[in-house]
VOSEMAR-65699 format. One record per residue (C-alpha): residue number from 1; x, y, z. Coordinates in pm, whole numbers, plus 50000, padded with zeros to 5 digits. Example, Ala and Ser with C-alpha at 12.3 -4.5 7.8 and 13.67 -1.06 7.14 Angstrom:
<sites>
+-----+-------+-------+-------+
| num |     u |     v |     w |
+-----+-------+-------+-------+
|   1 | 51230 | 49550 | 50780 |
|   2 | 51367 | 49894 | 50714 |
+-----+-------+-------+-------+
</sites>
This chain:
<sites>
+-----+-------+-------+-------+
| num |     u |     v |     w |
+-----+-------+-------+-------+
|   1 | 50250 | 50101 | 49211 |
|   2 | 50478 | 50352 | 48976 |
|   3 | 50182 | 50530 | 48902 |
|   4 | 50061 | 50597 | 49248 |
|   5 | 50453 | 50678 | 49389 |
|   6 | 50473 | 50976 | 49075 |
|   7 | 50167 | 51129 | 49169 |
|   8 | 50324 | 51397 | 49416 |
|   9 | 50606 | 51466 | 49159 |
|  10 | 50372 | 51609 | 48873 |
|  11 | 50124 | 51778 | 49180 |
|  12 | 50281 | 52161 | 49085 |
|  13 | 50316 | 52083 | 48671 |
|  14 | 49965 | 51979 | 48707 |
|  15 | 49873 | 52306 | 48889 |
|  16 | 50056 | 52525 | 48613 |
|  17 | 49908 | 52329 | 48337 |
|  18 | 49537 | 52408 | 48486 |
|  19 | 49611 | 52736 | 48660 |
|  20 | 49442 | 52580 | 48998 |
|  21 | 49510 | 52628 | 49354 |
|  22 | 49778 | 52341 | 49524 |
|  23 | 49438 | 52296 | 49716 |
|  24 | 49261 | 52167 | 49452 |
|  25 | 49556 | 51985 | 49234 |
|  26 | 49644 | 51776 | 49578 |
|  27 | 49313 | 51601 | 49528 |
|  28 | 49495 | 51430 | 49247 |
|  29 | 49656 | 51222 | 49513 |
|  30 | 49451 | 51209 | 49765 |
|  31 | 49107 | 51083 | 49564 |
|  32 | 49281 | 50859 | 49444 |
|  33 | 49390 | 50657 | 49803 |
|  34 | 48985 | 50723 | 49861 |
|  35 | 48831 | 50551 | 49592 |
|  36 | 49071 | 50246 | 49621 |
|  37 | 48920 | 50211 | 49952 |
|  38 | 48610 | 50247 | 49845 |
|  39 | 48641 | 49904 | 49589 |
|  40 | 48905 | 49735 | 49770 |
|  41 | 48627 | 49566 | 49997 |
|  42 | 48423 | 49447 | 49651 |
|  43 | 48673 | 49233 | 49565 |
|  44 | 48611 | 48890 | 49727 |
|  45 | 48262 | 48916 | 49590 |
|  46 | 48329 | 49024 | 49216 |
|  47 | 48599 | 48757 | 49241 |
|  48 | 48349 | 48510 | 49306 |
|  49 | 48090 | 48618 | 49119 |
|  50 | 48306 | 48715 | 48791 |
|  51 | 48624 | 48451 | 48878 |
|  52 | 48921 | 48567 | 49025 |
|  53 | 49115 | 48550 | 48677 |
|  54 | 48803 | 48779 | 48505 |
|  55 | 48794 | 49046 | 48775 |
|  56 | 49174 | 49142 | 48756 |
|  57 | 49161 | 49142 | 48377 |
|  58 | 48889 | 49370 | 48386 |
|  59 | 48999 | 49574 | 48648 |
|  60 | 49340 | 49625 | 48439 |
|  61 | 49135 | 49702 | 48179 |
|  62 | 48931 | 49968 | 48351 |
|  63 | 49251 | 50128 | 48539 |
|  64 | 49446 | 50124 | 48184 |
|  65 | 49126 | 50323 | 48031 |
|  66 | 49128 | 50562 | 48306 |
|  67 | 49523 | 50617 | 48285 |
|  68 | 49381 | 50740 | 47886 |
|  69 | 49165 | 50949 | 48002 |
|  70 | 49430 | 51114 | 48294 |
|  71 | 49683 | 51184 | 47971 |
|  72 | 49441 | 51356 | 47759 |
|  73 | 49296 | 51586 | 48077 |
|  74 | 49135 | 51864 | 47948 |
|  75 | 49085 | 52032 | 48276 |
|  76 | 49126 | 51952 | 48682 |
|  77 | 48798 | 51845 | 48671 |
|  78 | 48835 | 51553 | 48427 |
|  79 | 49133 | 51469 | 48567 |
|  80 | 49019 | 51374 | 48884 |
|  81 | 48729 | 51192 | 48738 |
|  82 | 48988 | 50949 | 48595 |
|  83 | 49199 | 50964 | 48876 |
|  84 | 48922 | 50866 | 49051 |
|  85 | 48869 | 50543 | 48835 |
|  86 | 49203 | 50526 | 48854 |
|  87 | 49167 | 50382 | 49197 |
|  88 | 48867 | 50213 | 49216 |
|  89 | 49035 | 49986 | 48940 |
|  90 | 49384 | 49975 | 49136 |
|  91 | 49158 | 49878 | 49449 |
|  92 | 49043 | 49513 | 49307 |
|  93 | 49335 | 49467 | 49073 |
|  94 | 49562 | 49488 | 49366 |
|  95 | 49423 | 49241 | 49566 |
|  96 | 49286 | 49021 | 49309 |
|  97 | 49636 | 48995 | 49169 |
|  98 | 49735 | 48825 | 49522 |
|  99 | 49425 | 48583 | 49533 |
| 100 | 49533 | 48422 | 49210 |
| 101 | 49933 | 48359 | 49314 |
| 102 | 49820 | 48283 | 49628 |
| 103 | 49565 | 48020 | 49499 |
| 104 | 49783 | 47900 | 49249 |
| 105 | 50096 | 47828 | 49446 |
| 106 | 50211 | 47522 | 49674 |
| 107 | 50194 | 47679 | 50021 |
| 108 | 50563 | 47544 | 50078 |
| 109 | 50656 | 47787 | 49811 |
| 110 | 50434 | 48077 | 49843 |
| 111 | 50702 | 48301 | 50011 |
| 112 | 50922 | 48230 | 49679 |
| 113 | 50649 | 48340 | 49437 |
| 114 | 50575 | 48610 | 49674 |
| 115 | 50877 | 48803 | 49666 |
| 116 | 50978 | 48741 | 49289 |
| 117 | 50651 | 48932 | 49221 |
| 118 | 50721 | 49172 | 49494 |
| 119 | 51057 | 49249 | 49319 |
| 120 | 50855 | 49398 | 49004 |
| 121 | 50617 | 49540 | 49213 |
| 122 | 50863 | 49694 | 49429 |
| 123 | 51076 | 49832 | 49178 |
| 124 | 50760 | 50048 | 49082 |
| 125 | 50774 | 50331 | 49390 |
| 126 | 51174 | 50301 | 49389 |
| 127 | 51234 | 50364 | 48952 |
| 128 | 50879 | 50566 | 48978 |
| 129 | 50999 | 50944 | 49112 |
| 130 | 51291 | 50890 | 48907 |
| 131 | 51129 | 50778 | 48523 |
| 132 | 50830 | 51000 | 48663 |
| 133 | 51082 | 51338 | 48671 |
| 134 | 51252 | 51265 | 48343 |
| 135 | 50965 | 51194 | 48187 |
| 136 | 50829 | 51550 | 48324 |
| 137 | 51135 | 51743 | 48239 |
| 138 | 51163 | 51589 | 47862 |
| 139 | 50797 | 51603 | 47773 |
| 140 | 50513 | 51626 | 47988 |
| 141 | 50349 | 51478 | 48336 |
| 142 | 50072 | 51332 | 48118 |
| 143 | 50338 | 51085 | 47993 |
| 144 | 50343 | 50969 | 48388 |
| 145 | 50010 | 50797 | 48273 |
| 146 | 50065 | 50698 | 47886 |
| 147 | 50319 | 50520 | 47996 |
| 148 | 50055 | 50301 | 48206 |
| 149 | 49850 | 50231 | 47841 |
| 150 | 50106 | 49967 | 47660 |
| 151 | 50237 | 49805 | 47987 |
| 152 | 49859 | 49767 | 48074 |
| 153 | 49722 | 49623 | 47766 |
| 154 | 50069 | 49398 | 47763 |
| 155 | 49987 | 49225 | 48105 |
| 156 | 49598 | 49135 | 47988 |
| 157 | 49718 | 49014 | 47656 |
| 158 | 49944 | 48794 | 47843 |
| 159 | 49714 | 48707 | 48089 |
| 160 | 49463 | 48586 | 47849 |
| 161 | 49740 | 48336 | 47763 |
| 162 | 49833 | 48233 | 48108 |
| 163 | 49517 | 48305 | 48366 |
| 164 | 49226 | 48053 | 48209 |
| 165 | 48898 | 48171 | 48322 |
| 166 | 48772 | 47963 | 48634 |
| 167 | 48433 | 47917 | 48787 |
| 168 | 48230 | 48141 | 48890 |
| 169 | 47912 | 48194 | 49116 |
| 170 | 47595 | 48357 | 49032 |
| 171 | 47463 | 48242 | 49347 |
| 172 | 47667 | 48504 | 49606 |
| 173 | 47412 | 48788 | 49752 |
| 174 | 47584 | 49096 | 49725 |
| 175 | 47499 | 49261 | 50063 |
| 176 | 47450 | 49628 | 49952 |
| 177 | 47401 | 49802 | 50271 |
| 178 | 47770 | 49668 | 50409 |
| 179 | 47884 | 49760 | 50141 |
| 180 | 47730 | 50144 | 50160 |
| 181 | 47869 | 50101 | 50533 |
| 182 | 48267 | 50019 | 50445 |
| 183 | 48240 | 50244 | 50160 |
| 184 | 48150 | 50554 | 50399 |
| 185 | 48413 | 50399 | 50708 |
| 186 | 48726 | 50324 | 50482 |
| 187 | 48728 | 50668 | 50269 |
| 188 | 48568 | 50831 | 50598 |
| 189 | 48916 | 50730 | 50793 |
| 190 | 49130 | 50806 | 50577 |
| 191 | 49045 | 51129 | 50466 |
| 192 | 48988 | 51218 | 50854 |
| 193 | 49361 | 51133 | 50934 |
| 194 | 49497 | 51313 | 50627 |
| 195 | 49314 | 51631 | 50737 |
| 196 | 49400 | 51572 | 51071 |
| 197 | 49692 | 51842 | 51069 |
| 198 | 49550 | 52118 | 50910 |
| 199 | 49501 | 52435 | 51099 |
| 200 | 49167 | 52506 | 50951 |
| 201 | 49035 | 52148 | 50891 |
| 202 | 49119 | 51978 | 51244 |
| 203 | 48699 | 52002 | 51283 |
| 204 | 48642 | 51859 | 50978 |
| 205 | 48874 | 51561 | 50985 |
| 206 | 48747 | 51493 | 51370 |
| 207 | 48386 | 51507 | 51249 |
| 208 | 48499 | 51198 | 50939 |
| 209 | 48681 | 51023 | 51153 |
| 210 | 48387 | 50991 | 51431 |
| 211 | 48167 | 50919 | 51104 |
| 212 | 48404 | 50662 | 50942 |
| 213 | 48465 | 50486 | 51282 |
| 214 | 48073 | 50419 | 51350 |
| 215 | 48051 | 50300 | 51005 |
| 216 | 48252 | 50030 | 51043 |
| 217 | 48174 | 49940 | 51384 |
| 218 | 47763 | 49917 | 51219 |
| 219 | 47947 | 49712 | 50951 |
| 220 | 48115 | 49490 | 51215 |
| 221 | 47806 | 49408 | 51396 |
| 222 | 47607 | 49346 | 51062 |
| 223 | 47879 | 49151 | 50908 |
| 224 | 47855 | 48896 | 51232 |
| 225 | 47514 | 48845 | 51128 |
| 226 | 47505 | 48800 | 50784 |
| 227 | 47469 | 48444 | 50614 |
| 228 | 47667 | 48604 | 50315 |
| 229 | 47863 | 48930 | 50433 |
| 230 | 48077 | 49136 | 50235 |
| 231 | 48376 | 49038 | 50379 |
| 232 | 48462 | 48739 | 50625 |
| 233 | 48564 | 48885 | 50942 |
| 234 | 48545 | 48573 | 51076 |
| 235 | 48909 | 48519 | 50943 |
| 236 | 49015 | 48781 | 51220 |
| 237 | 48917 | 48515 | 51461 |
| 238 | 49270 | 48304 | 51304 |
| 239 | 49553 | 48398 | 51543 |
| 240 | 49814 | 48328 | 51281 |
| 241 | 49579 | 48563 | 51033 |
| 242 | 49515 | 48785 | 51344 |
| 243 | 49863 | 48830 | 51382 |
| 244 | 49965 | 48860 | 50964 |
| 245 | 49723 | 49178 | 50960 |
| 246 | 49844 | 49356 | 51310 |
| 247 | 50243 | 49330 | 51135 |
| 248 | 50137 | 49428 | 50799 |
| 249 | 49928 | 49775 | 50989 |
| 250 | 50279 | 49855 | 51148 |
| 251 | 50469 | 49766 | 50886 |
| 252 | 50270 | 50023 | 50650 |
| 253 | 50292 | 50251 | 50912 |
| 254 | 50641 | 50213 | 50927 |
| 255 | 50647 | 50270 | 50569 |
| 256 | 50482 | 50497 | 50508 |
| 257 | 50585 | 50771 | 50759 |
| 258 | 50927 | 50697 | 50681 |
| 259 | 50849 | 50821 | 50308 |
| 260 | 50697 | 51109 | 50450 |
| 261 | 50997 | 51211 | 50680 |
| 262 | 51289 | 51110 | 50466 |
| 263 | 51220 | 51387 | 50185 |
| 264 | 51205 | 51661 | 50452 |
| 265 | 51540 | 51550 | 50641 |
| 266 | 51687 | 51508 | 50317 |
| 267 | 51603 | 51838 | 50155 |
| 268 | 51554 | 52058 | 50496 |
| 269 | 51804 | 51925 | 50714 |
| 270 | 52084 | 51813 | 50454 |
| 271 | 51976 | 52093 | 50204 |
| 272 | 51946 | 51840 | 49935 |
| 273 | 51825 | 51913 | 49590 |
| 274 | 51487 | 51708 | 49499 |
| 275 | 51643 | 51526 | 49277 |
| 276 | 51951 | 51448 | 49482 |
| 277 | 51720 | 51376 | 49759 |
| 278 | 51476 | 51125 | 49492 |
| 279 | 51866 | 50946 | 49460 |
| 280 | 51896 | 50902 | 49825 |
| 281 | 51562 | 50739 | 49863 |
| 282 | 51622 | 50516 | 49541 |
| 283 | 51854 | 50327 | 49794 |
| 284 | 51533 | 50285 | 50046 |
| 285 | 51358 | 50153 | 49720 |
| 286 | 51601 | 49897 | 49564 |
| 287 | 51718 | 49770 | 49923 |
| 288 | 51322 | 49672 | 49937 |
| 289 | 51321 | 49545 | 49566 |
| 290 | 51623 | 49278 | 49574 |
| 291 | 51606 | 49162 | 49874 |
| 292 | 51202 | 49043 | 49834 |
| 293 | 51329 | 48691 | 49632 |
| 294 | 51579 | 48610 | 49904 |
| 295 | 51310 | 48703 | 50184 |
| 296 | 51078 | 48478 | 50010 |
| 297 | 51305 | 48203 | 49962 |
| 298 | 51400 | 48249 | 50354 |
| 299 | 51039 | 48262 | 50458 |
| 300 | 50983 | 47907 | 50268 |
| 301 | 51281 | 47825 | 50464 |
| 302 | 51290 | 47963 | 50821 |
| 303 | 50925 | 48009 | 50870 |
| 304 | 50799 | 48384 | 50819 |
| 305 | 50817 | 48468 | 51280 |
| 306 | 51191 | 48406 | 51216 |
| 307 | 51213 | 48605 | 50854 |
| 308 | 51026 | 48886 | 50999 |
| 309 | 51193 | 48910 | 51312 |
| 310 | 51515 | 48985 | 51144 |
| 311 | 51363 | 49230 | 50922 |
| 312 | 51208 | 49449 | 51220 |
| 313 | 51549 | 49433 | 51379 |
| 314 | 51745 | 49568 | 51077 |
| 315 | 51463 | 49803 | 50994 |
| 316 | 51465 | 49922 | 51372 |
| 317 | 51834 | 49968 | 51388 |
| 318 | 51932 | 50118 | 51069 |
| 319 | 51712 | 50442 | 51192 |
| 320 | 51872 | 50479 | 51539 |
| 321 | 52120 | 50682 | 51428 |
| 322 | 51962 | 50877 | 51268 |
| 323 | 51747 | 50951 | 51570 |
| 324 | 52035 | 50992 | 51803 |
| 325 | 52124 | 51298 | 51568 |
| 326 | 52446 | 51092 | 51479 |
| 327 | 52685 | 51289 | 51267 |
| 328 | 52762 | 51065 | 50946 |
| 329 | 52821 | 51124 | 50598 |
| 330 | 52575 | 51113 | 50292 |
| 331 | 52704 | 50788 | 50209 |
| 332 | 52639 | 50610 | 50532 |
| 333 | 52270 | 50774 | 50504 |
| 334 | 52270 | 50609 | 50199 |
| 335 | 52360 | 50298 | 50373 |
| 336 | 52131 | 50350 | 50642 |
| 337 | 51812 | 50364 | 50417 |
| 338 | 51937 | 50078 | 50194 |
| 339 | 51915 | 49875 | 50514 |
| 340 | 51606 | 50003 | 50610 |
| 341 | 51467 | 49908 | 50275 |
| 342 | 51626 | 49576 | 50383 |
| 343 | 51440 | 49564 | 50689 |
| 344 | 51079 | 49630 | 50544 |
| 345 | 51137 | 49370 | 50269 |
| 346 | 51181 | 49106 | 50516 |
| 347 | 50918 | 49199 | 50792 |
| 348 | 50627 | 49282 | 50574 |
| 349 | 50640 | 48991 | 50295 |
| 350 | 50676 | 48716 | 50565 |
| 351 | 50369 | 48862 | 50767 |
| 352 | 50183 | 48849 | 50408 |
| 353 | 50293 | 48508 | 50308 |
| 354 | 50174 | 48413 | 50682 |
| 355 | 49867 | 48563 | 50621 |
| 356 | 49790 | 48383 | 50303 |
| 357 | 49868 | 48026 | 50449 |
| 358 | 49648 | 48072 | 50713 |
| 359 | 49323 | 48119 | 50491 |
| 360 | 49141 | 47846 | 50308 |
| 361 | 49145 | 47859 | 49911 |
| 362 | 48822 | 47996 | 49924 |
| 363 | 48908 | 48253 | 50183 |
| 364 | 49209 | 48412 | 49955 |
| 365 | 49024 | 48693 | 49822 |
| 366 | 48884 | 48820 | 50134 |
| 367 | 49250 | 48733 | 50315 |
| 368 | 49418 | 48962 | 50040 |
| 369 | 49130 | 49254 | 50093 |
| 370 | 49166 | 49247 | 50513 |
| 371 | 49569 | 49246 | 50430 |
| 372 | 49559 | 49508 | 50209 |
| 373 | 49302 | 49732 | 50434 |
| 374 | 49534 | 49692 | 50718 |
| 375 | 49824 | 49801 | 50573 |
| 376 | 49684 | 50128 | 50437 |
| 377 | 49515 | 50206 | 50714 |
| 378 | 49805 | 50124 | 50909 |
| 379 | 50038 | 50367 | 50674 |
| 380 | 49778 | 50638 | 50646 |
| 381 | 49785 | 50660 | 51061 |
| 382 | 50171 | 50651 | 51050 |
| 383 | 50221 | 50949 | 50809 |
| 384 | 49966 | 51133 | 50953 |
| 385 | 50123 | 51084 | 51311 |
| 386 | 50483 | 51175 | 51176 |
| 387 | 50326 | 51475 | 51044 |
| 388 | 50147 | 51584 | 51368 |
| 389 | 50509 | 51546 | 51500 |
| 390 | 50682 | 51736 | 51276 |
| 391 | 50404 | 52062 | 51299 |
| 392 | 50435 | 52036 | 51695 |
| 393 | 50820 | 51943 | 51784 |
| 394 | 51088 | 51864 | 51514 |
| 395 | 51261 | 51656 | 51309 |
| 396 | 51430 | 51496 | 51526 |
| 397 | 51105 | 51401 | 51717 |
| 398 | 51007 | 51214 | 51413 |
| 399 | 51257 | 51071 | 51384 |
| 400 | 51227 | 50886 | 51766 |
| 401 | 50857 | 50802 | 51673 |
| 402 | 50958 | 50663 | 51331 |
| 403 | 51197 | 50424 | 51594 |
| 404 | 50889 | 50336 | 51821 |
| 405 | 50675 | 50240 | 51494 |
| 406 | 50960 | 50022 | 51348 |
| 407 | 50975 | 49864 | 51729 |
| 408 | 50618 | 49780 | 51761 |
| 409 | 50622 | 49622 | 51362 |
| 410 | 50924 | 49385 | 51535 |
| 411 | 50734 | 49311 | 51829 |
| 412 | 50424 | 49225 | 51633 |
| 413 | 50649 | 48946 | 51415 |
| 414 | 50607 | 48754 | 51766 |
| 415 | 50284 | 48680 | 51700 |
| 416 | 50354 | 48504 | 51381 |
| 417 | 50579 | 48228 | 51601 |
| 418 | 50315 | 47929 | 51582 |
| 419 | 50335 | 47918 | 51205 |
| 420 | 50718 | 47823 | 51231 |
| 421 | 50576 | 47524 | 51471 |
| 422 | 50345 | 47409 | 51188 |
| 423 | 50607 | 47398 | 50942 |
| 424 | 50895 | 47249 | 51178 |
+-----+-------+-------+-------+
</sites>
């Protein structure tokens, strides 16, 4: 997570180092968001036929070889070669890393375990612009990835300690031509909605989105079918699971346009300095971070519908006034995103928890893969509709659609209601 929240911050000392185009050096970011969606659907069936404990080691393994290979970069080229493994590896570890605390844990206590691991994980995009920049400024952006190398190899030493290998199967089919399918749809999608606002690539990102939308509608119908499909849709047929997936889309929409239309109001409307304007978003970050082990404990308590529907509220509110054009001071901005960092923290962790406890144990990996895809999907179509907003009308205008997103990820909580039943 620190590694993919620098990658913007190093885009133009990358271009200097290489003497390429921003064109070009953007694809440092951007390939690497495709070719996690390209694995992220693999992982139910390499953690099955590897073990769940196997695949993330070896996943950290290959991600920690590819952040080598990023740091000693010869040229663009090689770069995004490794910044494409890069995210292939962060695609399984990702969700694999879920399936094992969420197999491992009572169910009662999931939401705890949950957000003491989202603190660390958290911590990554809120510390990351600010290490990331340092780090830049006092010796170089490959540094942004050596630093991945000993923290890497730390965790699987550890892990080799604490994860014992389980079970696997050799007998899982690995259906190839689903997998061809999600790996055109998911990239296909993605890309299509980040191109979506360009002047000169509108055709171009129409033409992948039509082409990534029949892809997974082929893989939908073949997946129904299938004795052994790539991924068990069938979960989607779960209300509670249903609903877990629809909160964590908005809830990464939410996200992630907020991220995109905080720096510009910061630095365009407030005239803020970049690394003033990295400060004021630390707030967003560590109101996220510390609040995760009190959400869990709360969502172990209250049930994650009531959790969740306090978190849209306060993640609804504390951008209001900043859509009403309020006049208020840095320090009440400040204020504002520390609550909204609130906000998030205890919506999306609930809906996750939710989602979790409503698969079987030998559903998690597949649950953790459908969560994940929903959420990025969900925050790719957020930014990309804050940033058709902010090309046709203005800032303000984002702001009011950045309100309706937070809105909708409150009113999908409701759906998580029947899981407070169970537990009552």
């Amino acid at each position: 997570m620190l590694d993919a929240s620098v990658a913007n911050l190093v885009l133009v000392p990358i271009q200097t180092t290489f003497n390429s185009t921003l064109t070009e050096t953007q694809w440092v970011a951007t390939l690497y968001l495709l070719t996690m969606a390209i694995s992220l659907p693999c992982t139910g069936w390499l953690s099955c036929r590897l073990g769940r404990e196997r695949a993330w080691r070896l996943s950290l393994l290959g991600f920690v070889v590819a952040s080598m290979v990023c740091a000693l970069a010869t040229n663009l080229t090689m770069l995004l070669i490794a910044r494409a493994g890069q995210g292939l590896a962060a695609g399984i570890m990702l969700p694999a890393g879920q399936a094992i605390l969420a197999s491992r844990a009572n169910p009662r206590q999931l939401g705890r375990l949950m957000g003491t691991v989202g603190l660390a994980v958290a911590l990554g995009p809120a510390l990351g612009p600010v290490l990331g920049g340092y780090l830049t400024d006092l010796a170089s952006w490959r540094w942004i990835f050596w630093i991945n190398v000993p923290l890497g190899l730390a965790a699987v030493c550890c892990s080799w300690c604490i994860l014992p290998n389980r079970r696997r199967s050799h007998s899982l089919v690995f259906d190839g031509f689903g997998f061809v399918l999600i790996a055109i749809s998911l990239p296909s999608l993605v890309y299509g909605t980040i191109k979506l606002n360009g002047e000169n690539t509108i055709a171009w990102a129409l033409a992948a989105i039509a082409v990534g939308a029949s892809s997974l509608l082929m893989f939908i119908v073949r997946s129904r079918t299938q004795a052994a499909p790539l991924l068990q849709l069938k979960l989607l047929r779960r209300p509670i699971f249903h609903a877990a997936c629809r909160s964590a889309s908005l809830c990464g929409a939410t996200s992630f346009a907020g991220l995109l239309l905080l720096p510009i109001y910061l630095q365009n409307r407030l005239q803020l300095s970049t690394a003033n304007s990295g400060l004021m978003l630390l707030a967003l970050g560590l109101g996220s971070a510390f609040t995760l082990p009190f959400a869990g404990a709360m969502t172990d308590c209250c049930g994650p519908a009531r959790s969740a529907r306090y978190g849209g509220l306060l993640m609804t509110l504390a951008v209001v006034p900043l859509a009403l054009q309020l006049n208020v001071t840095l320090a009440v901005i400040a204020c504002l995103l520390f609550l909204h960092g609130i906000g998030l923290a205890l919506t999306q962790m609930p809906a996750m928890t939710a989602g979790f406890n409503a698969t079987s144990l030998t559903d998690k990996d597949d649950g953790a893969v459908l969560l994940n895809i929903a959420h990025r999907l969900g925050g790719v179509f957020g930014a990309a509709v804050v940033a058709a907003t902010l090309q046709e009308w203005t800032i303000d205008g984002a702001f009011m659609l950045l309100t309706v997103l937070a809105s909708m990820a409150l009113l999908s909580t409701l759906g998580l209601q029947s899981t407070d039943n169970t537990k009552a």
